[in-house]
N, C-alpha and C positions, 0 to 999 in steps of 0.2 A: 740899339737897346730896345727900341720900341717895338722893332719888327719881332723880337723875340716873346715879350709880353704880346703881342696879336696871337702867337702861333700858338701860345700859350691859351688864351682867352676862345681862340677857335675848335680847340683840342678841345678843351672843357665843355663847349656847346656841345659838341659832337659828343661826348659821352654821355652828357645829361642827356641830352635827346637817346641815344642810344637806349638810357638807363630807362626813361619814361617809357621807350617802345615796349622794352622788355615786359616790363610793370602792366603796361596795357593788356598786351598777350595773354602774360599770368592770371591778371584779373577775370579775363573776359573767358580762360579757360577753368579757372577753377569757379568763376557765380554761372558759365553755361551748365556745367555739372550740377550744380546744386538745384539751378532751373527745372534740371529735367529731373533729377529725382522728386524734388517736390511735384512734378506733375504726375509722375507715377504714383508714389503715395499718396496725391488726392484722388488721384482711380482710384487704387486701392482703397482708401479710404470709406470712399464714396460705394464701393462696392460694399465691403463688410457693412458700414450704416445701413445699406439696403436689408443685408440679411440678416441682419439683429432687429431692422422694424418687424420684420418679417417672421421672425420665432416669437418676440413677443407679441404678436397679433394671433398668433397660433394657441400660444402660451395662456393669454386671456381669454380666449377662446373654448378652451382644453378646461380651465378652471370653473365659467360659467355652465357647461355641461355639468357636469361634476357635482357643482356645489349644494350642497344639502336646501330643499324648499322653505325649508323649517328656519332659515338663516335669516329669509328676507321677512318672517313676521317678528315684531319689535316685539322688545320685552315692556309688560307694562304692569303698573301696578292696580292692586285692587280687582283681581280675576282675569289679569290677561295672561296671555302665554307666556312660561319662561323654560328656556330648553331646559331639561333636566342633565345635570350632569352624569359625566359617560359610565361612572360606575354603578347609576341608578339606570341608567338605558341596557348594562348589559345582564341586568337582574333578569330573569326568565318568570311569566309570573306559572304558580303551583296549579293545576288541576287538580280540581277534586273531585274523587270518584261518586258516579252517579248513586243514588240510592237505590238499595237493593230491593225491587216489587215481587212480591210472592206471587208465582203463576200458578194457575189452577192446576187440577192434579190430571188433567188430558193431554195439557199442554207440557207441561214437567218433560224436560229429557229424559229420555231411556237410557239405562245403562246398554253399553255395548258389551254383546255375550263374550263372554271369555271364548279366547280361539284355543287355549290350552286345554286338552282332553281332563274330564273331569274324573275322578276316583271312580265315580259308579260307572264312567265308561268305560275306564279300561279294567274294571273287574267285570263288567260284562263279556270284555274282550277275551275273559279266561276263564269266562264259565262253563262247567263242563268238557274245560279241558283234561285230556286224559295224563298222566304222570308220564312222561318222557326221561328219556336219562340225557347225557350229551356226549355218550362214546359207546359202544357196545362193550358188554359183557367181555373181560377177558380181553378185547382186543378184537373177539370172532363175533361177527353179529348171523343172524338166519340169515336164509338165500328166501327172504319175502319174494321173491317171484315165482315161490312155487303156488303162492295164492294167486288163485284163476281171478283177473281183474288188474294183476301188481305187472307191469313193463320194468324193465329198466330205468326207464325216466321216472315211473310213478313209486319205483324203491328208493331216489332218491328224493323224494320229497318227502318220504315219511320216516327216511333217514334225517331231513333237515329238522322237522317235527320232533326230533324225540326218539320216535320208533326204531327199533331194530331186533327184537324178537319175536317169535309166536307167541310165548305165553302174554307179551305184553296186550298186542292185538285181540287175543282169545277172553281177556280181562274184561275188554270195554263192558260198558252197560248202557241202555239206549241215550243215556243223557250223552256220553262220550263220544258216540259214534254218530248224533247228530254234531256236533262240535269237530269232528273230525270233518263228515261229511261236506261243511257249509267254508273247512278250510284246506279242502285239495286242489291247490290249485288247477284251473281250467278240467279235471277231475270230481268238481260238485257231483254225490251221491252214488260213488263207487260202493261206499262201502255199503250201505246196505242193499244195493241190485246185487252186487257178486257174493255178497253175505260174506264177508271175509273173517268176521268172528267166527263163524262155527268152521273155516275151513282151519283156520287159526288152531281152534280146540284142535281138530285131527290132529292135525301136526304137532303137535305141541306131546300128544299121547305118544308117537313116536319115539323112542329113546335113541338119539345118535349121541356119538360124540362128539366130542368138542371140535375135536381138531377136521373132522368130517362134515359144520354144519355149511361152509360153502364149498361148492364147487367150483374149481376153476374155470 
């Protein structure tokens, strides 16, 4: 009876012991884990402390640049400084325009002459001009080159002019024929060297017809 109570009693040791190894193992595996993460999150730890000293050292740093001079004089009473506030700082103050001193009359600005041609200029520009038409007669104007002095080129200028008969040219009167004169082009004072008035009359006495006064 007893030997079975021992075997009993020794089974039991043997598990307990067993149960405590177990327990040991567990323990010592699950507090080494926890060992080493705590050692990593005190690096880590230890590292972020670093870099937050570090931004706020930057931080304070950044702000004493920055901060307005005007901060560090105290406000005081009875005539001492007191910052104005921001809506009185962002008021602009008004200039007022200088007084106006009358300068002598040497010194006085000149007007600037008008660059626009003035009436009397451009009726100068057309005095003594001679009456022009702006198409010949009919369609048919004279053959002006039978006046000694008129080219080709020089009957188209006085076709551009106005001109385009004899009796027009035979008309002039000295006032006109300086006026013409002074505007042939690169042709200044044809007309009265080649006397184209009186050749003008000749011509003019001739009676052709219409339809015969140019030649082709």
């Amino acid at each position: 009876m007893f030997k079975g109570w021992e075997f009993l009693l020794v089974e039991m040791w043997v598990l307990l012991a067993l149960a405590a190894l177990i327990g040991l193992i567990a323990g010592w595996l699950i507090w080494g884990r926890r060992a080493q993460t705590g050692r990593r999150l005190g690096v880590d730890t230890g590292a972020n402390a670093n870099e937050i000293h570090r931004l706020r050292t930057e931080l304070d740093r950044a702000k004493a640049q920055t901060r307005d001079p005007l901060d560090d004089i105290p406000a005081m009473q009875g005539g001492g400084y007191v910052r104005p506030p921001l809506a009185a700082q962002a008021v602009l103050p008004v200039s007022t325009p200088d007084p106006i001193v009358d300068m002598p009359a040497d010194d006085a600005v000149k007007p600037v002459p008008n660059a626009q041609p003035t009436p009397a200029a451009l009726n100068s520009a057309t005095v003594g001009k001679p009456q022009g038409l702006i198409a010949a007669r009919d369609g048919l104007p004279d053959d002006l080159t039978k006046i000694k002095g008129i080219g080709a080129k020089m009957e188209m200028i006085c076709n551009r002019l106005g001109f385009w008969h004899f009796d027009q040219i035979a008309a002039w009167n000295a006032e006109e024929i300086a006026w013409v004169d002074d505007n042939l082009e690169g042709f200044k004072g044809r007309v009265t060297r080649d006397n184209w008035v009186a050749q003008a009359k000749a011509l003019t006495g001739v009676q052709v017809p219409a339809f015969m006064r140019r030649k082709d």
